[in-house]
C-alpha positions in Angstrom: 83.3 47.8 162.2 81.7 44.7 163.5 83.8 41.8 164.0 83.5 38.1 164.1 85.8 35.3 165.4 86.4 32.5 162.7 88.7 29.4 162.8 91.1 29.5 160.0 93.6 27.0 159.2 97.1 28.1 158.6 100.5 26.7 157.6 102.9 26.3 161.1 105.7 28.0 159.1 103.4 31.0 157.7 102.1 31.5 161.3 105.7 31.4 162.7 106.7 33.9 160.1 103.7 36.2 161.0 104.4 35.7 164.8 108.1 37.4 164.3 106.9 40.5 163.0 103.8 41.1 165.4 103.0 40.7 169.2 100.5 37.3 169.5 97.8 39.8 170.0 98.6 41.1 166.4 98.5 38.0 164.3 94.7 38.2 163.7 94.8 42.0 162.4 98.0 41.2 160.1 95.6 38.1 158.7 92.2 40.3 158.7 94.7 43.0 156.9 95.8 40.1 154.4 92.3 38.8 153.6 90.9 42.7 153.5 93.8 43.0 150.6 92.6 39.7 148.8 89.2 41.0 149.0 89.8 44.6 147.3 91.9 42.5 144.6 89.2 40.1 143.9 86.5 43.3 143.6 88.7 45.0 141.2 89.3 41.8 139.0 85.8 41.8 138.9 85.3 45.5 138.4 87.8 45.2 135.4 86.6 42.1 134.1 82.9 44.2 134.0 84.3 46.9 131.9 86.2 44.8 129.5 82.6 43.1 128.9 81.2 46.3 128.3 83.8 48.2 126.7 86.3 45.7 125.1 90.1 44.7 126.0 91.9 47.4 127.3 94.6 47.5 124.2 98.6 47.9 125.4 98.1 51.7 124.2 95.7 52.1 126.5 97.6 50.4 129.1 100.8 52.5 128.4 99.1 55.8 128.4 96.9 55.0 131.9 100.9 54.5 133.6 101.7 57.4 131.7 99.3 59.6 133.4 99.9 57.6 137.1 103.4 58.3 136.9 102.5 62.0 135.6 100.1 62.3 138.7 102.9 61.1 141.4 105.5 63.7 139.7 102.9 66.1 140.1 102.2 65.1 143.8 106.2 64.9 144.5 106.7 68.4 144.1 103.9 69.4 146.1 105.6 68.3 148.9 108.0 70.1 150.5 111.5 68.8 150.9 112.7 67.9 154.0 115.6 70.5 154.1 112.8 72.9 152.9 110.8 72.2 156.1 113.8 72.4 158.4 
């Protein structure tokens, strides 16, 4: 991937904070991680802002029964993998 050098302006304290848990050489991949985050959120408050347009608020049944099936899905993937006594 391409990249391009920017000047961003940062809090001292939040660049301090950053500094302690990655070499100096790290501090702009943490930030390009950060804003590569905010970015995915934005896209999917506007993917979900979309379909609610299209296809109505999504009701608290709905809501319920989409963690419901995520939570069915990660049971599902848990015993998939194998223990690690099992792998011993």
């Amino acid at each position: 991937m391409a990249t391009r050098k920017i000047t961003i302006t940062v809090p001292e304290e939040l660049v301090e904070s950053i500094k302690e848990r990655v070499d100096p050489r790290g501090v702009s991949g943490y930030i390009a991680a950060a804003a590569a985050h905010q970015d995915a959120m934005d896209r999917l408050r506007e993917l979900a802002e979309r379909i609610e347009e299209e296809h109505g608020a999504v009701t608290n049944d709905d809501q319920q029964a989409a963690l419901n099936r995520i939570a069915a899905m990660d049971s599902w993937h848990d015993k998939q993998r194998p223990h690690s006594d099992e792998a011993a």
